[in-house]
N, C-alpha and C positions, 0 to 999 in steps of 0.2 A: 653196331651202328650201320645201320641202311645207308648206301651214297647211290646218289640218282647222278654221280658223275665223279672224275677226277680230281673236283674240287669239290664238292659237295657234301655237305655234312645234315645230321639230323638236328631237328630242335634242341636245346639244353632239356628241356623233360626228359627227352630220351636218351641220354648218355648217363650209364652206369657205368661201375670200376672196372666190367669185365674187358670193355674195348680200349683199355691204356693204352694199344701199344701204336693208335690209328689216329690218335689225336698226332693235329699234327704241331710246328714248330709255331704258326699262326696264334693257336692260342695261347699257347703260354706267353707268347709278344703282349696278347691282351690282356692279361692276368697282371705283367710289369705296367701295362698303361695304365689298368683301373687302378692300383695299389698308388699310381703316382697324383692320380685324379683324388682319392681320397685320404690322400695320407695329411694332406693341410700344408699350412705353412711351420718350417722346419728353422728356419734362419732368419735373423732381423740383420737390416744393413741401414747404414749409414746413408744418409739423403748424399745422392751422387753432383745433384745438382739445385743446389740450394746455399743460402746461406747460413741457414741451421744447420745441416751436412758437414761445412767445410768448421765452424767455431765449438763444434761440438769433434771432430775428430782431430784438428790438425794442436790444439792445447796436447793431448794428449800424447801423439806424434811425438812435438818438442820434449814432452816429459821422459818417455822412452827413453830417446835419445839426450838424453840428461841438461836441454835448455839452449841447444846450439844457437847461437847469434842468429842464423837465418831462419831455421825452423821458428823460435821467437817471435820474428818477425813476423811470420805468414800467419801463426799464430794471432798474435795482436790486431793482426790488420782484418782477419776474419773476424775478428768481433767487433772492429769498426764498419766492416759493411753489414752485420747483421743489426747494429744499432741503426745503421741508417737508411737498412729497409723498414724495417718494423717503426721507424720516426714518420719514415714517407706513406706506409700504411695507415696508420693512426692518424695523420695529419688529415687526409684523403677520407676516411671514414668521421672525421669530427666535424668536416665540410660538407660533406652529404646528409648528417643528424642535424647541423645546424640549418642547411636549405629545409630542412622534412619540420622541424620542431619552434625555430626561432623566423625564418624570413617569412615561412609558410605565413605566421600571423600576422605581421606587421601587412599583408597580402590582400587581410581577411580572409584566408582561406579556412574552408573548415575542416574536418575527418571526413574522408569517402567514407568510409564503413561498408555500410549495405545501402546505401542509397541506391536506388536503383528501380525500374522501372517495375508499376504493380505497388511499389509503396508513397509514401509521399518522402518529399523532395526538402534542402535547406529552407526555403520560403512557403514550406507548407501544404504546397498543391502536391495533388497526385501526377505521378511520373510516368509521359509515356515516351516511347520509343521515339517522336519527332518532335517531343519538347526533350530529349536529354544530349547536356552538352558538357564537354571537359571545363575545367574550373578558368581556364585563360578566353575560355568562348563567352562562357555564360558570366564573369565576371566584366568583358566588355559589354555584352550585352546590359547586367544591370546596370554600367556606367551610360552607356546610351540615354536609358530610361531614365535615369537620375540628372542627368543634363537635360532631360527636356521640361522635367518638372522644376529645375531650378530657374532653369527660363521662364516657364509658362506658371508660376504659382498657381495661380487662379485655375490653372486646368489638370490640375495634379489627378482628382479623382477620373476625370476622365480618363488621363492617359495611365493610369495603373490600370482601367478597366478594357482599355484597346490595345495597349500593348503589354504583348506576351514574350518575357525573357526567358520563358521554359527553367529547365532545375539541373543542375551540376549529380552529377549519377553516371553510376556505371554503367556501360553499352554491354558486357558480358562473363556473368559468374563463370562458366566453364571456359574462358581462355584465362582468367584472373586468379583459377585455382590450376590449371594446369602450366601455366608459367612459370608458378610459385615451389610446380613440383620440378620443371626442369629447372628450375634455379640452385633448389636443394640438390640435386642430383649432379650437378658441376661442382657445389661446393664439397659434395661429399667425400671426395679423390684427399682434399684438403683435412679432412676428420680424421681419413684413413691412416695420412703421415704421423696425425698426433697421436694416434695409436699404436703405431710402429717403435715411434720415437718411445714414448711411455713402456713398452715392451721392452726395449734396450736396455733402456734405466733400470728397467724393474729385474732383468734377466742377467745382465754381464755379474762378475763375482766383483765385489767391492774393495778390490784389492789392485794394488798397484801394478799391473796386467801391462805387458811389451804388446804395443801394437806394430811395431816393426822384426820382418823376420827375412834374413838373409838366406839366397840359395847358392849351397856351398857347391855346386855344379856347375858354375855358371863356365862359358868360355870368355874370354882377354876380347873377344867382338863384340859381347852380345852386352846390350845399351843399359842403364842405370835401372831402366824398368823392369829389364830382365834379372838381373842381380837382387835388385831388393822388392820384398814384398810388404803388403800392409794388410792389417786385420783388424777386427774388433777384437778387443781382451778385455779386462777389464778394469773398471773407471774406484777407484777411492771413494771413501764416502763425500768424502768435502767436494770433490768435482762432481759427481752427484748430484748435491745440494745446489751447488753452483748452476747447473746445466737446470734443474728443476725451477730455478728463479727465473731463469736469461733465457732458457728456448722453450721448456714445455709449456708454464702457466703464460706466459706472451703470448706464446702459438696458440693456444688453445683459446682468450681471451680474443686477439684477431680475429681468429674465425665465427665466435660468438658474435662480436660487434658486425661484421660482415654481412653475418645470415640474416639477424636484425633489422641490419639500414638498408640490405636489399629486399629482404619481406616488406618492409613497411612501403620503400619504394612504389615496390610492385601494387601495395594494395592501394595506393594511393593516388596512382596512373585509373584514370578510366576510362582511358579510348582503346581502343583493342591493339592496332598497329605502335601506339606506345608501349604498353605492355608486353609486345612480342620483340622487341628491339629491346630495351631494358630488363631480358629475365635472363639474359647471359652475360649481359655487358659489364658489371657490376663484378663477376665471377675476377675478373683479371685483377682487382688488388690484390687478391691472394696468389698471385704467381709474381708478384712484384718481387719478392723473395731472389725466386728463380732470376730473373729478367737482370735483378743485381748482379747475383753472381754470373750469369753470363757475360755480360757487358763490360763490369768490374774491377773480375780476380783474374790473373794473369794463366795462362793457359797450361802452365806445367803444375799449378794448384788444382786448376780442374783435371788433369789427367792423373795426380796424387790419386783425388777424390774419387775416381771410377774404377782405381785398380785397387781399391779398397775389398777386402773378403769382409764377408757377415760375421755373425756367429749363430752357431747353432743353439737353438732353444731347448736341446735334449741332447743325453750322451748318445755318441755317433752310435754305441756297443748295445742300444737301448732295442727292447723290442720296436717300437714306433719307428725304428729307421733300419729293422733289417732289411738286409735283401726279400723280392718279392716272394720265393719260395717258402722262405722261413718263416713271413709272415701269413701266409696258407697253410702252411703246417702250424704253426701257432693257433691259429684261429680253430683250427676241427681238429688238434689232437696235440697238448701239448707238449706233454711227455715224451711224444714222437721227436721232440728234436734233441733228447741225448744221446738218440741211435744215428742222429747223421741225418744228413740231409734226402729230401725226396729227389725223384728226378722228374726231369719238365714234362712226362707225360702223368706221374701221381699231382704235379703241382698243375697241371692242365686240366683233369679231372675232377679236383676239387673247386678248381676256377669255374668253372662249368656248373658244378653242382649248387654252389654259394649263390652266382649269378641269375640260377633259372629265374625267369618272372614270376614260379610259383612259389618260392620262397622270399617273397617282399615283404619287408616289414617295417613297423612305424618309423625308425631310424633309417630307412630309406626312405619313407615318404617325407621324412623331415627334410632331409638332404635334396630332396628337391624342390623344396619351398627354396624362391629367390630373397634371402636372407636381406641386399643389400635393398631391394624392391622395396621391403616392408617397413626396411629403416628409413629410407625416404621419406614415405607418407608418412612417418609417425613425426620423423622431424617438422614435416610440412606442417602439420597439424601444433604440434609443439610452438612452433614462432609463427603462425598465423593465430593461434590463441593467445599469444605475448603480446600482438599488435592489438586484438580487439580487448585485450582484459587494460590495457594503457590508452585507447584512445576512444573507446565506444562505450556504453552506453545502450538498454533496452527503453525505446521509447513507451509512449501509449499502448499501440498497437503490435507491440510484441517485437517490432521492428529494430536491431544495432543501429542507432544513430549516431551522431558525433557530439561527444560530452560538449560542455558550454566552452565557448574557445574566448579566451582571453589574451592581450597585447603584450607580447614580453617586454620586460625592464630594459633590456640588454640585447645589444646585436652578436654577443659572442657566449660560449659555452665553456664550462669547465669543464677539465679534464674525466671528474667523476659524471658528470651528467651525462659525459659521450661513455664510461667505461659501463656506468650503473644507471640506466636509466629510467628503471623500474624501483629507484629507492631516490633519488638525486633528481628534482624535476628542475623547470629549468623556473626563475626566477619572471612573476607574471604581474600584469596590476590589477587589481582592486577589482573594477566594473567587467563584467566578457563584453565582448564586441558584437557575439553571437549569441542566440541559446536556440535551441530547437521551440519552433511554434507548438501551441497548443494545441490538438486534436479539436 
């Protein structure tokens, strides 16, 4: 290997096995970073700070420790404030369906859809950019107009022909879909837990598993924290079942209902500075969780909950978690490791050789596709297609418009209409109030 200095090294092309002895301690540091950059995730943990966190590990705790009167207690009372997040969530998310679905009409309002400038508009006419106005503007505005015609009978056609109340439309497709992607991309953090969580379930052994483990070194000073430790082990099938009712399908329904009432939200905003204030705002019922248990649970349960270990998703003894050498010699020579281990300048060498640029191949190029990037836009795409397949409609001209809007029965919602509202419509009458004009 040529060095054009004390520190200086050649390209990865150019290092073969005869220079082992010149690599220096640098690389093999690099070799432990990449193996720790791709080796994934290893271990699932308990939410540290949440109220599915604390009702999912502290039952378990009690059990360990065979039901103690206090542990019980902490117990019990973590599934009282996860009932009375996930109440306050729901409650909050049936208020926001019901604004978007029930008051909406009693409003006359109709679906934004695509309304928007270049097509025609609620009243028919074509939409431009200094007749388009948000639904609270151009709804005074037709009242204007409709008060003057009630006054002035006799001069009604006049004034429908002098005055102009322009059309309810959107001021801009690319802020309306790029909102809708930082919206998804806040709530995604929230996908991520339920997947985590679903991991746990699916990974710990269904067996009545000590989550409490005592360290018999401790000294007569050192504090309760230090003495006792906590872990994941493993959960029974009936707590399982239990924890599969109470926090994953919850959690995972929350975040459905969420993405939903703030997609439609957003699509339904059509002034630009609305839309950019409402694509995060919305994001915070899903941390209401969090905001409980902070507030809440008393401060030696949240310190319980952070001194919590994971568990590991694979045996430690597993190829996937040996040391970095052993997984270099695994990978270009298997065999080679019942002779012993290499040492850091053969584990250097190999690093080097695997890494060159001219050895890239498709499972590297995969790996550098942003995985979380593309799950974004696909959700984006997923519940902006849920909003127009439930409230639009292709008109004449090829245009999504807003299906015929009719006066609901009822100023309130049930429960299914907020949970399913793609099966559960909400109860409407007879005549619409609305329909899109004829071409």
């Amino acid at each position: 290997m040529s060095a054009a200095g004390p520190s200086t090294y050649a390209p990865l092309h150019e290092v073969d096995g005869s220079d082992r002895a010149e690599i220096p301690d640098s690389i093999y540091r690099a070799a432990v970073l990449t193996n720790s950059l791709t080796s994934g995730d290893t271990w699932v943990h308990v939410e540290h700070s949440s109220t599915y966190g604390a009702a999912l590990m502290f039952p378990q705790v009690a059990r360990s420790a065979g039901w103690p009167i206090s542990l019980t207690i902490v117990a019990l009372r973590s599934f009282m404030f996860l009932f009375f997040g996930m109440s306050l969530q729901i409650y909050l998310l049936n208020q926001i369906g019901r604004e978007e679905r029930v008051m909406s009409g009693f409003a006359g309002q109709m679906h934004l859809c695509n309304f928007a400038p270049g097509g025609r508009g609620p009243l028919g006419t074509i939409i431009t950019p200094e007749r388009t106005y948000s639904f609270g503007q151009w709804a005074t505005r037709l009242f204007a107009r409709d008060s003057m015609k009630t006054l002035f009978p006799s001069r009604a056609e006049e004034i429908d022909s002098t005055v102009d109340v322009g059309e309810y439309a959107l001021e801009s497709f690319q802020i309306r879909w790029v909102c809708c992607a930082v919206f998804m991309m806040v709530t995604l953090e929230e996908l991520i837990r339920i997947y985590h969580l679903f991991t746990l379930l699916w990974s710990v052994p269904c067996e009545a598993g000590v989550w409490i483990d005592g360290d018999k070194d401790f000294q007569e000073h050192d504090s309760w924290l230090e003495r006792v430790h906590l872990k994941v082990a493993g959960i029974p099938r009936h707590w399982k079942a239990i924890y599969f009712v109470t926090l994953l399908l919850p959690k995972f329904m929350i975040w459905k209902l969420c993405c939903q009432a703030g997609i439609e939200y957003l699509m339904e905003t059509a002034d630009i500075d609305g839309t950019l204030v409402n694509c995060v705002a919305l994001a915070f019922i899903l941390n209401l969780d969090e905001n409980v248990c902070e507030t809440m649970m008393k401060e030696h349960t949240r310190v319980m909950m952070s001194k919590c270990r994971g568990f590991p998703l694979h045996d430690r003894d597993s190829k996937k978690l040996m040391k970095t050498s052993q997984l270099i010699s695994a990978a270009s020579d298997p065999e080679g490791l019942s002779s012993g281990r290499r040492t850091k300048a053969e584990v250097a060498t190999e690093y080097l050789r695997h890494q060159s640029l001219s050895r890239v191949t498709f499972r590297d190029f995969i790996q550098w596709l942003p995985g979380k990037l593309f799950l974004i836009g696909f959700l984006t795409m997923i519940f902006v297609a849920d909003y127009y397949s439930r409230n639009c409609v292709f008109s004449q001209d090829g245009k999504l418009v807003s299906k015929p809007m009719y006066y609901p029965k009822s100023t309130t919602m049930h429960v299914f209409e907020v949970i399913l509202p793609n099966f559960f419509k909400v109860e409407v009458e007879g005549e619409p109030y609305w329909t899109m004009p004829e071409q």
